[in-house]
C-alpha positions in Angstrom: 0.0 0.0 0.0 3.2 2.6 0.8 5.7 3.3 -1.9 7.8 6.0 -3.0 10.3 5.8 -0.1 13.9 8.1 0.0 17.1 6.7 1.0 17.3 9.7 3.3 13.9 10.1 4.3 11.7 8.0 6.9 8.4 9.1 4.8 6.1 7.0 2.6 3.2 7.9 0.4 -0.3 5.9 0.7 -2.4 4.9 -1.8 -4.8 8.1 -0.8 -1.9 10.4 -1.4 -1.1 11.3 2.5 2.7 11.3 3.4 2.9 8.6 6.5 6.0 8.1 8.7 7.4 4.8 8.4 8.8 4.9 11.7 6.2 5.6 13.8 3.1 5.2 11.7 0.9 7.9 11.6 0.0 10.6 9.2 1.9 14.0 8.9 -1.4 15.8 9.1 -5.0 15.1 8.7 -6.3 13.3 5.9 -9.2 16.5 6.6 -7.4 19.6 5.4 -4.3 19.7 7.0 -4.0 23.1 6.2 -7.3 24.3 7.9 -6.1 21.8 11.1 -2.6 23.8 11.7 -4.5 27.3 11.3 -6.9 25.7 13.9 -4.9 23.6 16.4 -1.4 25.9 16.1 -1.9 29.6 15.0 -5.1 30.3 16.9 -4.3 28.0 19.5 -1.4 30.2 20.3 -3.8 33.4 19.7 -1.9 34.4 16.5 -1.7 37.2 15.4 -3.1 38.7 18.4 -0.1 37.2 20.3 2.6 39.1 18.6 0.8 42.8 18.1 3.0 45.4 18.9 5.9 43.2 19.7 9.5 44.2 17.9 10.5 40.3 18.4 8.4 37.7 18.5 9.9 33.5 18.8 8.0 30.3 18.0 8.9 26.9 18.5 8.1 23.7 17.3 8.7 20.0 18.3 7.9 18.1 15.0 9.2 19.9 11.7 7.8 17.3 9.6 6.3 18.3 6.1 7.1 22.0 6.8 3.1 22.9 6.4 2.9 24.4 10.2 5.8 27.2 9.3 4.5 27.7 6.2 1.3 28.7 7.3 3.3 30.6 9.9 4.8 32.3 7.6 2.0 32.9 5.6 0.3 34.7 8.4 3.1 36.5 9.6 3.2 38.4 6.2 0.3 39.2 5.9 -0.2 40.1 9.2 3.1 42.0 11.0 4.3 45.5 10.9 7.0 47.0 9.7 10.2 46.8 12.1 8.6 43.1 13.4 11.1 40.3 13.4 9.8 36.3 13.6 12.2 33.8 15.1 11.4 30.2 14.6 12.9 27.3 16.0 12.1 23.4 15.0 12.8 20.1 15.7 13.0 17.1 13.7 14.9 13.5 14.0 14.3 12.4 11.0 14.2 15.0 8.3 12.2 14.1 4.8 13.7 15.4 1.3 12.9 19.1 -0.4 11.4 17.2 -3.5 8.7 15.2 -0.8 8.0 18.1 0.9 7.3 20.1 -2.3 4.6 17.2 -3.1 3.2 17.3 0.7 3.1 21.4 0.1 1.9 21.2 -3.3 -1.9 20.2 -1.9 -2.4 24.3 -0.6 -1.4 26.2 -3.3 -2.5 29.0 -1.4 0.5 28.9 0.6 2.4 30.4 -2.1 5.5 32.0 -1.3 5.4 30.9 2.2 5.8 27.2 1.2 8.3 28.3 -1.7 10.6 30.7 0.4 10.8 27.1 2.3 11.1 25.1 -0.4 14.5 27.1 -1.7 16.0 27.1 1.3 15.2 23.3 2.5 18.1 22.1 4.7 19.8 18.4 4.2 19.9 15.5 6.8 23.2 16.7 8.3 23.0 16.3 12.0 22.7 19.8 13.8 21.7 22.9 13.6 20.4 24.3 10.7 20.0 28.3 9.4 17.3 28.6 6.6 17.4 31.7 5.2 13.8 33.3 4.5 14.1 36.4 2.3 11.2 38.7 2.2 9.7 37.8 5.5 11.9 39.3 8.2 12.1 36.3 9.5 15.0 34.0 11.1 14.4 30.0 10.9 17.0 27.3 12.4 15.9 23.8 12.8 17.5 21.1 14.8 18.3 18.0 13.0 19.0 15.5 16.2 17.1 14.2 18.8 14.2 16.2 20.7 15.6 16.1 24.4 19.3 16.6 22.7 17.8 19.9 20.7 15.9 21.2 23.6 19.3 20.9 25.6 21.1 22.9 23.1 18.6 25.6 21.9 19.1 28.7 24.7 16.2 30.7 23.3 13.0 31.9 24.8 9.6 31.2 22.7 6.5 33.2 23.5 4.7 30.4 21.2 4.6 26.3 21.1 3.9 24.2 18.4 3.7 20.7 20.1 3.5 18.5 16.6 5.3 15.6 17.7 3.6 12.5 16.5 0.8 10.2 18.5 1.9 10.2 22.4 0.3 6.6 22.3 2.6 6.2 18.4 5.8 8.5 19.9 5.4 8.4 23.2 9.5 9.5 23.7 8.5 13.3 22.5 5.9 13.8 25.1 8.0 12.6 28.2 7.7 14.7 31.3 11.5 15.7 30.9 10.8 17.0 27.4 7.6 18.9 28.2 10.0 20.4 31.5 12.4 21.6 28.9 9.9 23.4 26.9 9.0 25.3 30.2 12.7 26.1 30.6 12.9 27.8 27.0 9.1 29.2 27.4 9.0 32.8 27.5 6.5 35.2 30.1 3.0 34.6 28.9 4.1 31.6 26.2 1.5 30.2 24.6 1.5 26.3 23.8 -0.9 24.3 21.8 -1.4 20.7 20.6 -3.7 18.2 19.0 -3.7 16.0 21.6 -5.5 15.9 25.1 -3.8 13.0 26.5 -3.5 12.6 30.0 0.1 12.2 29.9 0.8 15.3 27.9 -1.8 17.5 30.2 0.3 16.3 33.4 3.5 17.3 32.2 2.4 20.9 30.6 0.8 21.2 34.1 4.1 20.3 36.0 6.7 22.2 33.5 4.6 25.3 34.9 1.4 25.6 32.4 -1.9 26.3 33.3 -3.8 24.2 30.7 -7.3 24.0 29.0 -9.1 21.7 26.8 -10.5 23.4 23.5 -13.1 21.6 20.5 -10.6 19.9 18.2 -10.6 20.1 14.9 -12.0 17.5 12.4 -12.8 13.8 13.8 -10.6 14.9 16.9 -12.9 16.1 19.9 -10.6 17.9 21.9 -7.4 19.7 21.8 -5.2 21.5 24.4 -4.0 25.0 24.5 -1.4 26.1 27.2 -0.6 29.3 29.0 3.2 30.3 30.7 2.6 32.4 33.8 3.9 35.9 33.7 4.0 39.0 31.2 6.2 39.8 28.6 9.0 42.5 29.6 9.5 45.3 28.1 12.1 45.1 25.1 15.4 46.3 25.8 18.2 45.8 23.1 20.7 48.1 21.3 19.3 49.3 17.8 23.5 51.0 16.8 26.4 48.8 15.9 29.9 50.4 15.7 32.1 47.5 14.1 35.6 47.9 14.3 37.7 45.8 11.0 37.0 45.9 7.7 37.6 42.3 7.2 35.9 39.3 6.2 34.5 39.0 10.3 33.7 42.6 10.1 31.6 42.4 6.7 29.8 39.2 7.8 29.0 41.3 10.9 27.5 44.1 8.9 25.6 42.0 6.7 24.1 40.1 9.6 23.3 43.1 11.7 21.7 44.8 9.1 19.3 42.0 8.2 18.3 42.0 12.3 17.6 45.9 11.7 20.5 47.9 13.1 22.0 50.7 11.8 25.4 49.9 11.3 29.2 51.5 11.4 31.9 49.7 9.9 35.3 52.0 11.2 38.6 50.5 9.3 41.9 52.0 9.6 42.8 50.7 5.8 45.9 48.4 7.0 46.5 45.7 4.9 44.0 42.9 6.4 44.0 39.1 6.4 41.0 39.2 4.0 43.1 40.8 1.2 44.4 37.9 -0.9 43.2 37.6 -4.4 41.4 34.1 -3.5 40.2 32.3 -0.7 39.4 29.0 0.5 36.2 28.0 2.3 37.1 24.6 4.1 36.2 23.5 7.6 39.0 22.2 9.9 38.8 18.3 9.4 38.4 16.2 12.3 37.7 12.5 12.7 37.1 12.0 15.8 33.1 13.7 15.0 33.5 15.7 18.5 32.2 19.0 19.1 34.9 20.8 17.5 34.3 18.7 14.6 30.4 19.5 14.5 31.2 23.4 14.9 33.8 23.4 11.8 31.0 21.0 9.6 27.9 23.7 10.7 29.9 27.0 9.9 31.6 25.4 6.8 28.0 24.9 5.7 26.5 28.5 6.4 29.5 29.7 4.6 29.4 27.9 2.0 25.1 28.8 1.6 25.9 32.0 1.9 28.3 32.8 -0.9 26.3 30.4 -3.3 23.4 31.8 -2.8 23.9 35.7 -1.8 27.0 36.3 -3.5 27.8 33.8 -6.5 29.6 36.6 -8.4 32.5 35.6 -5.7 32.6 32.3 -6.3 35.8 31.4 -8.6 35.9 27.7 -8.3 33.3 24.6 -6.7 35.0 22.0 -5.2 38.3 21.1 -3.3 40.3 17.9 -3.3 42.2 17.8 0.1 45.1 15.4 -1.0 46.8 12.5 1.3 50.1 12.5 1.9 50.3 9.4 4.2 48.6 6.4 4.3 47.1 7.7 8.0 45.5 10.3 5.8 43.8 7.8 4.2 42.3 6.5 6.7 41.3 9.8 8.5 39.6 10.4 5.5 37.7 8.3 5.5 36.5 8.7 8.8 35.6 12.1 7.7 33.6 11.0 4.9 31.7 8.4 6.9 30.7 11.2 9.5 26.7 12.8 9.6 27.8 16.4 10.5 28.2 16.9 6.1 25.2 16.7 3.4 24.8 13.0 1.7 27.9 13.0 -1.1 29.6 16.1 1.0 32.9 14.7 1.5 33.7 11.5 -0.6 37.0 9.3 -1.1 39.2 9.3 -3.8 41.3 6.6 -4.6 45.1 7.0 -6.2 43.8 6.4 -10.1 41.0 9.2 -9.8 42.9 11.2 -7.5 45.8 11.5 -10.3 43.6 12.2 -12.9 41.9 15.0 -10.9 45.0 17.3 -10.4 47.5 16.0 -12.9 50.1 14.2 -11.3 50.6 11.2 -9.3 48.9 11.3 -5.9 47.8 8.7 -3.0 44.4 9.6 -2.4 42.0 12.1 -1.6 39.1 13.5 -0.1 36.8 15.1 -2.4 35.1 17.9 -0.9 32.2 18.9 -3.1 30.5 21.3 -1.0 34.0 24.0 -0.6 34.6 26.3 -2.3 36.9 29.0 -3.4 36.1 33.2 -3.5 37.3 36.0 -4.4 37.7 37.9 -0.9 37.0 41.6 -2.5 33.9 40.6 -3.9 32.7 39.3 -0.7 33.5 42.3 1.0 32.2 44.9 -1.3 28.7 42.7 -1.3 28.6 42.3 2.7 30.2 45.6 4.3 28.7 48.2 3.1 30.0 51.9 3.8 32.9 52.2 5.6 34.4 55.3 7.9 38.1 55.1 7.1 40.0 56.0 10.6 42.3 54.6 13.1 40.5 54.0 16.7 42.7 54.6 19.1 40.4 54.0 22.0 37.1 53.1 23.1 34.4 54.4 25.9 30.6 53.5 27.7 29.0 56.2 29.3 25.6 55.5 30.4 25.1 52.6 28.6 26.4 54.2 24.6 29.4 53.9 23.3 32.1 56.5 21.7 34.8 55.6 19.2 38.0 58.1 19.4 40.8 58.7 16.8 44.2 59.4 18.1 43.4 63.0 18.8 41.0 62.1 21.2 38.3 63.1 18.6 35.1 61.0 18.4 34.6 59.3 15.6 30.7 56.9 15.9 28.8 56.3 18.6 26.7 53.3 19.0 24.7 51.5 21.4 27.0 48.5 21.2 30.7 47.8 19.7 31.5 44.7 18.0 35.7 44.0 18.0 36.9 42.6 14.8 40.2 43.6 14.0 41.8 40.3 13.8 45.2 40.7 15.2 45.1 44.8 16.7 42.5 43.9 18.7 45.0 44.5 21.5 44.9 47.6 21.2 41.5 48.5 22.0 40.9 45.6 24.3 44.3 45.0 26.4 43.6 41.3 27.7 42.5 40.1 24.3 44.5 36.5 24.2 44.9 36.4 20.8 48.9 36.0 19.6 49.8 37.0 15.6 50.8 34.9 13.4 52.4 36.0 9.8 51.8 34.2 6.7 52.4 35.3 3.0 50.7 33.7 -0.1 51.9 33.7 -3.7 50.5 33.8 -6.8 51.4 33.9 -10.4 49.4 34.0 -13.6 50.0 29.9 -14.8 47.2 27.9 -15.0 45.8 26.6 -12.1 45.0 23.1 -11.3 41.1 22.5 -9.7 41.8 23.7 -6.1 44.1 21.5 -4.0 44.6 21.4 0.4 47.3 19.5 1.5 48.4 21.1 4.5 49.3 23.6 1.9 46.9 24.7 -0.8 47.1 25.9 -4.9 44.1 27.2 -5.9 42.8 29.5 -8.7 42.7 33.2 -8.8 40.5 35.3 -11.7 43.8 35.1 -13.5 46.4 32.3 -12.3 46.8 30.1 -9.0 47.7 31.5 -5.3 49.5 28.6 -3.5 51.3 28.8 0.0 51.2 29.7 2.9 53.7 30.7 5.5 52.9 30.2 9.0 55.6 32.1 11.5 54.1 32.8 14.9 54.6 36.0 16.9 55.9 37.8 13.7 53.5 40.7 12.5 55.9 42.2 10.1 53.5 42.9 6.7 56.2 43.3 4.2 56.6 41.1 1.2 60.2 38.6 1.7 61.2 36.8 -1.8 62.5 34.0 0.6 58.8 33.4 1.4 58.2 32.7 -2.3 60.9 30.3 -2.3 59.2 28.6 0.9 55.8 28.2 -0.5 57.3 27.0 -3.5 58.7 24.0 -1.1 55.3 23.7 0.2 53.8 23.2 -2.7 56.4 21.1 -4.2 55.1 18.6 -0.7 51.7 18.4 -2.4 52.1 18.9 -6.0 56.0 18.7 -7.0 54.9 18.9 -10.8 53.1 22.4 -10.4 56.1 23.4 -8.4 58.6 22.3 -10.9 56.1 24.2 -13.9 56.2 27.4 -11.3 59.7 27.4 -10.3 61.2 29.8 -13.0 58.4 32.0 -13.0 57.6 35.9 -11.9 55.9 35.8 -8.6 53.6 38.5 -6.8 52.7 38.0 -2.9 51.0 39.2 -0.1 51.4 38.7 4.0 49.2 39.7 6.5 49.2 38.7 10.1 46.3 36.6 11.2 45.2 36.4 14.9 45.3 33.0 16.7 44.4 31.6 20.2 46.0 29.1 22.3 43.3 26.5 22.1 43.0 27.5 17.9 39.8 28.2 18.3 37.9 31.4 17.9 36.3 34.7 20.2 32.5 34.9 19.3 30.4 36.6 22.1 30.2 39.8 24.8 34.2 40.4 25.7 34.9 39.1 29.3 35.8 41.7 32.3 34.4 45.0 29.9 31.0 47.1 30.2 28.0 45.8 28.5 27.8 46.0 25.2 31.1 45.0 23.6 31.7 42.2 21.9 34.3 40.5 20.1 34.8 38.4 16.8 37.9 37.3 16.3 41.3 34.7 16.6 39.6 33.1 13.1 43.2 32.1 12.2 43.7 30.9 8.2 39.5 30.0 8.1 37.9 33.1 8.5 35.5 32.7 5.0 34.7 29.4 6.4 34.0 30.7 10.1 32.9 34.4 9.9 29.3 34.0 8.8 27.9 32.1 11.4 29.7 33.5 14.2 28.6 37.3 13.1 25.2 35.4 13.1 25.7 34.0 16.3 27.4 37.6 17.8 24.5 39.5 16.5 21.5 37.1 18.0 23.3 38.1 21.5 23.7 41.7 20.6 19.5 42.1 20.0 18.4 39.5 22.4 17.5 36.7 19.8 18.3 33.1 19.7 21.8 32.1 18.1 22.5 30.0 15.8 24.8 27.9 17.7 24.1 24.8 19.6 24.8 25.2 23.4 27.6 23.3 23.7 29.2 25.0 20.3 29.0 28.2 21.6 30.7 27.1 24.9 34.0 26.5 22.4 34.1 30.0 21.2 33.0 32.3 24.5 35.6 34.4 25.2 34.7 34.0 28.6 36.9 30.8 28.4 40.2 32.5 28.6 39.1 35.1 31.3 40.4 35.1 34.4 37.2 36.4 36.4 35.1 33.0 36.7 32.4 32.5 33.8 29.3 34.0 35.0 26.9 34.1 31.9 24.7 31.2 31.1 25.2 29.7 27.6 
C-alpha cells in the first residue's frame, strides 16, 4: 500500500496520497485539510496574530518539523499580518528530516501557501546532523531547525519562545516526544506569557504541561478529533530592551559578515577601518572547515559554519565564487584512513565529502597522488567581492580608544576626537585587537601567499593549498608565529614553493622559474585555535568581540557574526549550546564564567 520511499527520508506515500512516517506510523497531518487543522490547532491555538501585536520580536517553537506545512502557514500569516520593524524567530525540531522534493509534493496540496511554502522550499536544509539556518528572504524572519534528537535539541537551543507548536507524533505512536523531561524543557525555554498548543488531550501530555509550569485548557478539536489543548506560561512579557546602533571595528571578512548580519536583524550599522593591509586581502580564498575525525564538538562546529558559509556565498554572492570544489590530497597512508572517517561522519550533506582513490585522484590534479578527499560542497572566493557585497560603507579611521558612558558607546581617533557612537561595539580587528581591548588573548601569526598567472589546477589542500585566482593560482602559505611584520620577503616565495612542491611537485617544478607576486598579512590565533565569538569578558556591556579566526575566516565568519548578532538584540543564536561554549571568550578570562550559555 506505501511506496515512493527516500534513501534519506523516513516518509512514505499511501495509496490516498497522504505522506505517512514509516517509523512511527501515523500521518503527517490530517487526511481532513491539513492546512485548515494547523491554522486551527497551532496559529489560533497560540492566539496568532493577536499574540505578537506590537511586539519588535516575537519566537516560535516547534517539536515536530515534519512536512514544513505548520511554518509555512506561519509564515503565511506573519506576512500578511506584522508590521514593519517586526522580526519572527522560529525554532524546529526534527529527528528524522524528509527530502525538499517530498515536501514540495506534501506542500503542493495548498497552493494558497504560495511564497510561504516556496521561500521554504528554496531554502530546504539536508539531513546533516545539527543545527540548521534557513534563510527566509522577504519575510523578516529568522528559521534554524535542529536535526537530532528532541531532548538533545531542547538541551542545546538557549532561546525563549512566546509560542509552542507541540507537533510531535501520537503520544500513544511517539510516546518519547511527550516525556515529562521534554515537556520540563519546553517550560525552561518558554517565555513570560508563552502560549502552547497541541492536537492532543492525553493525560500524559496535560500532566506534564501542568508540572513544567502551564496552566492548561481543553478546546473543540478540529476534524474527527474532539478535543485539543492549548497552554498558558505564567507571567507577562518584559519590556524590550536591546541596542538598535552597531559600531564595528575591521573591515575584514569578520567585520563584513557582521555588517551583513546586523543589518538583516535591523540595526543601523558603522563599519570603522583603519585601511591596513588585512587578512582578508588575498586575491582568493578557500572555504574549508578544519577536518576532524574524531566527530566531536569541534568537529560538529567546523561542519555547521563550513555549511552557512558555504550557503551564503552560493546563494547571496555567486559573483565571488571562482571555483566549486576542493580535493584535500593524502600524503600518508594515515590520511587515508582519517579520510575516510571524515567522509563516513553525519555532521556533512549526503555525497559532501567522498574518497578518492590514487587512479582518480591522479587524474583529478595531474600528477601522481595517494588519495584524496573530495570535498564537493567548498569552495573558493574571491575575498573583495565578498566584502564589497557584505560591508557596506565604511568610515576610514584609526580607533585609538574606546568608551561606555551611560550605557552608549564613543569611538575616538588618536586625537582624542570621536569618531561613531553606537549602542554596542563589536571588535573585529583580527590581530590589533590588543589595542582597544588589552587582555584580548589572541597571539599574531604572519603568513604570506603567492600567486602567479600559470594555469591553475582545480583547487588543491594539503596542508598547503594551490588554488585559482580570476587570473592564475595562489599557492602557499607561510605560517611564522609572533611575527607581525607585513612586508613582502622573496624568501617566502621560495618557501611556499617547497610547500607546494610537498603536495604537488609537478606544479612546483612548472612554477619554479616564474615571476611571482605575494602578499602577507598577520592573522590572529588563540591558544586553544579556536575562535572569540560573544560579549568580551571583564568590559561594560555592550562590547563584543569576533575574532582569533586564524587561516578559516570565510569558512568561520558567517555564522559567528550570526551568532554575535542574536546576543547583541536578544535573539536566539544560531549555535548549539555546547558550540558556543568553544568559542566564548569567557573561556580564557580570568574572572570566573558568569553568563549562562
Amino acid at each position: 500500500m506505501t511506496h515512493e520511499t527516500s534513501p534519506y527520508s523516513p516518509l512514505v506515500w499511501q495509496d490516498d496520497g497522504l505522506p505517512r512516517s514509516a517509523l512511527y506510523g501515523d500521518v503527517y497531518f490530517s487526511s481532513a485539510d491539513g492546512l485548515a487543522e494547523t491554522r486551527a490547532v497551532f496559529l489560533a491555538g497560540c492566539d496568532l496574530p493577536i499574540a505578537w501585536t506590537g511586539r519588535e520580536r516575537f519566537t516560535v517553537a516547534e517539536l515536530g518539523f515534519g512536512t514544513g506545512l505548520n511554518i509555512a502557514a506561519l509564515l503565511d500569516l506573519w506576512r500578511r499580518e506584522h508590521r514593519p520593524g517586526q522580526r519572527l524567530h522560529i525554532f524546529s525540531i526534527e529527528a528524522h528530516p524528509i527530502t525538499r522534493d517530498e515536501a514540495a509534493r506534501a506542500l503542493a496540496v495548498w497552493p494558497e501557501l504560495g511564497e510561504a511554502a516556496q521561500v521554504l522550499l528554496d531554502h530546504w536544509p539536508g539531513p546533516a546532523r545539527g543545527f540548521h539556518r534557513i534563510d527566509l528572504p522577504g519575510f523578516d524572519a529568522t528559521f534554524d531547525l535542529a536535526v537530532m534528537d528532541v531532548q538533545e535539541a531542547l538541551a542545546a537551543w538557549k532561546g525563549k519562545a512566546d509560542a509552542w507548536f507541540l507537533d510531535g507524533f501520537s503520544p500513544a505512536l511517539n510516546p518519547a516526544m511527550w516525556r515529562e523531561e521534554i515537556l520540563a524543557a519546553v517550560g525552561a525555554r518558554s517565555a513570560p506569557g508563552a502560549r502552547a498548543a497541541t492536537f492532543t488531550v492525553a493525560g500524559a501530555v496535560r500532566r506534564g504541561l501542568a508540572a513544567a509550569g502551564f496552566q492548561v485548557d481543553k478546546r473543540p478539536g478540529f476534524g474527527r478529533k474532539r478535543e485539543r489543548l492549548e497552554a498558558r506560561f505564567p507571567g507577562e512579557t518584559p519590556a524590550p530592551q536591546r541596542a538598535r546602533t552597531l559600531a564595528i571595528v575591521g573591515g575584514g571578512i569578520a567585520a563584513a559578515a557582521l555588517a551583513r548580519s546586523a543589518r538583516a536583524e535591523g540595526l543601523e550599522v558603522t563599519v570603522v577601518t583603519d585601511g591596513v593591509a588585512m587578512a582578508s586581502g588575498n586575491p582568493a580564498a578557500l572555504v574549508t572547515p578544519a577536518l576532524d575525525a574524531g566527530g566531536g564538538p569541534r568537529a560538529a562546529f567546523a561542519a555547521q559554519a563550513f555549511a552557512r558559509a558555504t550557503d551564503l556565498y552560493r546563494i547571496e554572492t555567486p559573483q565571488a565564487v571562482i571555483a566549486r570544489g576542493v580535493t584535500r590530497l593524502a600524503l600518508t597512508t594515515r590520511d587515508l584512513d582519517r579520510h575516510a572517517a571524515i567522509a563516513a561522519q553525519d555532521l556533512f550533506e549526503p555525497q559532501a565529502m567522498s574518497v578518492l582513490d590514487a587512479q582518480a585522484t591522479g587524474d583529478l590534479v595531474g600528477e601522481p597522488a595517494l588519495g584524496a578527499l573530495a570535498m564537493a560542497q567548498a569552495l573558493v572566493v574571491e575575498p573583495s567581492a565578498v566584502l564589497d557585497a557584505w560591508r557596506g560603507p565604511t568610515l576610514t579611521a584609526a580607533v585609538a580608544r574606546i568608551a561606555c558612558d551611560d550605557g552608549t558607546w564613543t569611538l575616538y581617533d588618536a586625537e582624542d576626537h570621536p569618531l561613531a557612537q553606537a549602542d554596542a561595539v563589536v571588535l573585529a580587528g583580527g590581530a590589533g585587537q590588543d589595542r582597544l581591548w588589552p587582555q584580548a588573548p589572541l597571539k599574531p601569526v604572519r603568513g604570506q601567499a603567492s600567486w602567479t598567472a600559470a594555469p591553475s589546477p582545480p583547487p588543491v589542500a594539503f596542508g598547503g593549498y594551490a588554488i585559482p585566482t580570476r587570473g592564475g593560482v595562489l599557492f602557499g602559505a607561510t605560517h611564522d608565529r609572533g611575527e607581525t611584520t607585513s612586508q613582502v620577503r622573496q624568501a617566502d616565495d621560495r618557501r611556499n614553493l617547497d610547500i607546494l612542491a610537498k603536495g604537488l611537485p609537478g606544479l612546483a617544478a612548472r612554477l619554479e622559474n616564474l615571476p611571482l607576486e605575494g602578499r602577507a598579512s598577520v592573522r590572529a590565533t588563540t591558544a586553544d585555535h579556536l575562535p572569540l565569538a560573544g560579549p568580551a569578558p571583564e568590559a561594560s556591556e555592550g562590547l563584543f568581540v569576533l575574532g582569533g579566526l586564524g587561516g578559516r575566516g570565510f569558512s568561520l565568519a558567517p555564522l559567528l557574526a550570526e551568532h554575535v548578532v542574536a546576543a547583541i538584540v536578544g535573539a536566539p543564536s544560531p549555535l548549539p549550546a555546547p558550540l558556543a561554549r568553544l568559542v566564548d571568550p569567557e573561556r580564557f578570562s580570568t574572572v570566573q564564567p558568569s553568563r549562562a550559555l
